[in-house]
VEXBA-880152 format. One line per field, with one value per residue (C-alpha): residue in one letter; x, y, z; residue number from 1. Coordinates in steps of 0.02 Angstrom, whole numbers. Each point is the difference from the previous one (the first is absolute). Layout:
<atoms>
res [a ...]
x [X ...]
y [Y ...]
z [Z ...]
n [NUM ...]
</atoms>
This chain:
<atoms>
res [x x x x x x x x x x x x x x x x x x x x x x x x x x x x x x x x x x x x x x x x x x x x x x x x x x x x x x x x x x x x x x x x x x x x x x x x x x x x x x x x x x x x x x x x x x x x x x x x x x x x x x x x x x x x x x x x x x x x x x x x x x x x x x x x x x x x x x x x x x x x x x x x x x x x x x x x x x x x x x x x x x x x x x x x x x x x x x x x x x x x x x x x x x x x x x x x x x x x x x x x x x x x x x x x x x x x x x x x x x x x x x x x x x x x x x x x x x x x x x x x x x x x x x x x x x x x x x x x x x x x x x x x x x x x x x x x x x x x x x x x x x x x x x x x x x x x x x x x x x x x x x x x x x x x x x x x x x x x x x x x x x x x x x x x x x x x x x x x x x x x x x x x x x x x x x x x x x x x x x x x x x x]
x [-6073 -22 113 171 142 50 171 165 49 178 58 109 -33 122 -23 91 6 60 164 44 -155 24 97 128 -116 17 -94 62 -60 -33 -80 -151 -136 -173 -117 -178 -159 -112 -189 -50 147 82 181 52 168 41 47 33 34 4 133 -64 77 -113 100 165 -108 -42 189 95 -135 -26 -171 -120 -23 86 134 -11 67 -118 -105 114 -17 155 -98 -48 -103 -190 -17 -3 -104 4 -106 -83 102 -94 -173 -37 -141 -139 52 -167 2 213 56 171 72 -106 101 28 83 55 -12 76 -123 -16 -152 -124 -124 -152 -119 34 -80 125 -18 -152 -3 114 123 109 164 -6 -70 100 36 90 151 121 84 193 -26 -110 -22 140 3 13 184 -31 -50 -119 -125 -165 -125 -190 -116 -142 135 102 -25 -59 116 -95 50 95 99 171 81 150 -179 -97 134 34 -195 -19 82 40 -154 -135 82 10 -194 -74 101 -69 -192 33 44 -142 73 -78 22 114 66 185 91 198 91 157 128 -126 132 31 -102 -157 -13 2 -147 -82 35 -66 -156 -39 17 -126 -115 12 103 149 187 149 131 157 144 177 98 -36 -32 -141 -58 -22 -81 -114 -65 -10 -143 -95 95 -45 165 117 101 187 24 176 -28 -140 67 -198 -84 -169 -4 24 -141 -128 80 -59 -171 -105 124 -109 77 -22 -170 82 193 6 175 83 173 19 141 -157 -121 114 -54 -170 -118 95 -51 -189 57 -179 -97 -143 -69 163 65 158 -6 123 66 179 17 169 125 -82 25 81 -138 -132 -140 -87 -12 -73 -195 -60 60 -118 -144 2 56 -105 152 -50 191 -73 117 -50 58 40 -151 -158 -30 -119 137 131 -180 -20 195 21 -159 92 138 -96 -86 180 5 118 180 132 121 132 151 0 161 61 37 179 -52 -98 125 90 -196 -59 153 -14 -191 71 113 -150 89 -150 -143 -165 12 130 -109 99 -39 26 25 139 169]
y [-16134 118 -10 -59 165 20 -56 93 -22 10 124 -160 -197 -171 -62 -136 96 -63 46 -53 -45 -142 -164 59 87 1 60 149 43 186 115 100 115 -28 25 86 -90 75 30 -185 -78 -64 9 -163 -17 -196 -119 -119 -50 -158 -35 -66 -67 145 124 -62 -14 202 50 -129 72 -164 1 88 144 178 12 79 153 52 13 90 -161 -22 -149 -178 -105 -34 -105 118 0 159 114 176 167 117 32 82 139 -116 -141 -37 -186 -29 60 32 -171 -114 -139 2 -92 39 -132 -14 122 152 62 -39 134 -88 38 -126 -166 -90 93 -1 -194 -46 -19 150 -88 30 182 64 184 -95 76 -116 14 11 51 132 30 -11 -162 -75 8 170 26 147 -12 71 -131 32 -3 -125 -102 -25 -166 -32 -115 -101 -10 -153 5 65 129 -141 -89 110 77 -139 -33 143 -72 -177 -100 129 -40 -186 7 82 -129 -147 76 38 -189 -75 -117 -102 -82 -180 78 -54 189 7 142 30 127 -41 19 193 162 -44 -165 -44 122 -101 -171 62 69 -158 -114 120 -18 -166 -60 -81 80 -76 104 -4 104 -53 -5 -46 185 15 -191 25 156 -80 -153 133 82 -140 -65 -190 -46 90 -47 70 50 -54 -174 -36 -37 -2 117 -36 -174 21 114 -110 -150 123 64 -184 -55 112 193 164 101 147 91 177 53 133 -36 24 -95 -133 38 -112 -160 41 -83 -151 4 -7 -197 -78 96 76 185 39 175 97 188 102 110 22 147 -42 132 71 -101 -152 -143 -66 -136 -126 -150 -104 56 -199 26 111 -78 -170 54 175 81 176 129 140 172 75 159 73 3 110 91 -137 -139 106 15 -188 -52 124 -101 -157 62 55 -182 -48 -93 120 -10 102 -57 146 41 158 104 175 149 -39 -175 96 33 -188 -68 58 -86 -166 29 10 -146 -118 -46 44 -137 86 200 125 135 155 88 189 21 -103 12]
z [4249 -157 -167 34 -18 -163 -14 -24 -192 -59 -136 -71 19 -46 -167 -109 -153 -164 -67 -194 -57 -127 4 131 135 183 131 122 154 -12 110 -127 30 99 -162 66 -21 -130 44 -30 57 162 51 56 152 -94 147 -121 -188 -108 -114 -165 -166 -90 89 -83 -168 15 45 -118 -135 -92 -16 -139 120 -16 146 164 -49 -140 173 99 114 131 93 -80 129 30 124 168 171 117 74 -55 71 -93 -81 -166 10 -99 131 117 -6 72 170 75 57 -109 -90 -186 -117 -206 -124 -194 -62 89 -78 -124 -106 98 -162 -142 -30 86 143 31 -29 141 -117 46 -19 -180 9 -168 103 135 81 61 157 -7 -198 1 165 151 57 192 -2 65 201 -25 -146 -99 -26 -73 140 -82 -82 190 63 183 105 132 185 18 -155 29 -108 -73 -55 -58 -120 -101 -6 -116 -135 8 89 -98 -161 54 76 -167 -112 110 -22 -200 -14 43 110 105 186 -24 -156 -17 -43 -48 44 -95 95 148 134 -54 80 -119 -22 200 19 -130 83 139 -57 -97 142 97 -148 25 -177 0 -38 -85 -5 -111 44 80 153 186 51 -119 34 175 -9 -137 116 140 -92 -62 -179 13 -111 -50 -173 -4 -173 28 65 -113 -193 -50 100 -108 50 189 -15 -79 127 149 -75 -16 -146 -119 30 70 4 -15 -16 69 -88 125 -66 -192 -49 48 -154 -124 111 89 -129 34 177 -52 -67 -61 108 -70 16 63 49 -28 85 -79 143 -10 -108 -109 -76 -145 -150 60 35 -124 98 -110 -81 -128 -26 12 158 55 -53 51 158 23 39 100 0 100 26 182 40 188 141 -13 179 23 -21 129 128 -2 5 162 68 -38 105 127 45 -7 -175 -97 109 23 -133 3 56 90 -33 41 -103 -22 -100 -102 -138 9 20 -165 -89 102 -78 -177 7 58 172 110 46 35 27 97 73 44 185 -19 190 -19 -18]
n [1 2 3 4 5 6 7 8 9 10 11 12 13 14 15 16 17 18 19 20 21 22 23 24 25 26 27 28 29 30 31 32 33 34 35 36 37 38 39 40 41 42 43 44 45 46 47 48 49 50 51 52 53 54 55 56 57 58 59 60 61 62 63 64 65 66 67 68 69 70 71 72 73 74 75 76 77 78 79 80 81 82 83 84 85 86 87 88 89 90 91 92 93 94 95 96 97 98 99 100 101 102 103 104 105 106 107 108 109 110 111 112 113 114 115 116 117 118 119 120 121 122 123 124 125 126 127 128 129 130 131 132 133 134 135 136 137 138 139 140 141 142 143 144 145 146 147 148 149 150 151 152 153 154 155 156 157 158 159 160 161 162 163 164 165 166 167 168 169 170 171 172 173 174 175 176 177 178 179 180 181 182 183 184 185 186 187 188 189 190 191 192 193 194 195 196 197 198 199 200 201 202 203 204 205 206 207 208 209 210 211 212 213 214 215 216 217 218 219 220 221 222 223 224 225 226 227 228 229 230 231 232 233 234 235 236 237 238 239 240 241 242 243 244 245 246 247 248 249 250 251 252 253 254 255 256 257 258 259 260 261 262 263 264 265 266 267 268 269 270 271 272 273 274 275 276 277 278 279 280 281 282 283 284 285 286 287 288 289 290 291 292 293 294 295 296 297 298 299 300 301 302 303 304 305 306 307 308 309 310 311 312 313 314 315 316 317 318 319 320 321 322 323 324 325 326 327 328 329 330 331 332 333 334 335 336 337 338 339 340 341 342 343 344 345 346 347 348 349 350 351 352 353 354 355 356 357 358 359 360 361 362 363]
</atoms>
């Protein structure tokens, strides 16, 4: 058979690049220039990217991070599945055609403590994809050979992409909690692009979700995946007490927070459980959310609040494996290029249950 024939590269790909960074940004489609892979890298043709509340973070600039443009960065996004068009000259271990996804951080330094301890998410040289780095909202990218993760045969591309982000992060907060099979686990803003991949992932794990969100789109799609209740915040005047109703009449294991306006109430939704979990996820505007409570608390309840941050390669490995026995489902929208720009708003305004994926072969 021999290698497959390189294929024909573009001088210019599609990309939804940012215009007015800041509280008023939008996204354009532009057409932008084919960047060439470096020695160790890869250049990725992206079938497919995941829209993610992180992205709006970067390009609105509200978080404790220097904006996009102190990086010369056009492209937010991390969350993208393609395959590799071109080889760097240090490349021996990638071939033409081979399928490759990008994930929030785009590389790591490889040599610190935390890297060599598995624990590469918090690598302190990381370089953050759609900060530092151009992000998946771009067709044609560079991506660090080692740090490119492998997608499996049977996972399709509107999967896979959202994988990168979402399910790792939700699959490495899961294993930092401690959490065990029959473990009752709330998910607050479960019926957005994270908190669905977490649902999911918990039921295959064997706990059991609660999720709290509203609406019938996100309700449905909730019980789809495995939620077994779901509490409307909006139909519910004490939240807390449906939840300890629901979990034995005692109170949630565990709250994995992947909507922040949620960290004023989780605690609550431990009730009198002890050894109870919150998993700070949900990364708020800098400045604007404080999470405690009163120290007695804590003790005669061995309270646990645990911050997780993003998946390691590992988590994004076993999350594409999850998928590919068919326990991680599609939960995106597939869209063309032209919803990019209206997409990315709808994303903003919070009117999207699970994730929009965006198909760059289509229109």
């Amino acid at each position: 058979m021999g290698e497959p024939a390189a294929p024909e590269i573009p001088k210019q790909c599609k990309a939804g690049v940012v215009v007015n960074e800041g509280p008023d940004f939008r996204v354009e489609v532009q057409m932008v220039d084919v960047p060439e892979p470096k020695d160790d890298e890869v250049l990725l043709k992206l079938n497919a990217t995941g829209l993610c509340m992180s992205d709006v973070h970067f390009m609105m600039n509200d978080w404790a991070v220097p904006p996009m443009s102190t990086f010369n960065t056009k492209c937010a996004g991390h969350e993208g599945a393609g395959v590799v068009v071109k080889l760097g000259k240090n490349v021996t271990d990638w071939k033409i055609g081979d399928r490759g996804g990008v994930k929030p951080l785009w590389d790591v330094c490889h040599n610190c403590e935390e890297c060599w301890n598995g624990r590469e998410n918090y690598c302190q040289k990381g370089v953050y994809t759609g900060l530092v780095a151009t992000g998946t909202y771009q067709q044609y990218i560079t991506s660090p050979a080692k740090y490119t993760s492998r997608i499996p045969d049977g996972v399709p591309d509107e999967v896979a992409g959202p994988i990168m982000c979402s399910a790792s992060t939700m699959h490495r907060a899961l294993i930092d909690s401690g959490l065990k099979p029959g473990n009752w686990v709330v998910f607050p803003g479960g019926g957005g692009g994270v908190g669905i991949q977490g649902v999911q992932l918990a039921k295959a794990m064997g706990m059991r979700p609660i999720v709290i969100d509203s609406g019938a789109a996100k309700k449905d799609l909730c019980m789809k995946m495995g939620a077994e209740e779901f509490v409307d915040f909006k139909e519910h005047k004490d939240v807390a007490a449906r939840i300890k109703e629901v979990a034995d009449g005692v109170g949630a294991h565990g709250v994995l927070v992947t909507a922040y306006q949620a960290y004023k109430d989780s605690i609550s939704y431990i009730g009198d459980r002890i050894g109870g979990r919150i998993m700070c996820i949900a990364l708020p505007p800098a400045g604007t959310v404080n999470l405690g409570t009163d120290p007695n608390f804590f003790s005669f309840k061995n309270l646990h609040i645990i911050g997780t941050l993003v998946g390691t390669m590992q988590d994004t490995a076993a999350a594409l494996d999850y998928a590919r026995r068919g326990l991680l489902k599609n939960i995106c929208e597939v869209r063309g290029m032209s919803a990019f720009p209206e997409s990315v708003q709808q994303l903003r305004r919070g009117e999207i249950a699970g994730r929009v994926v965006i198909d760059f072969n289509k229109d």
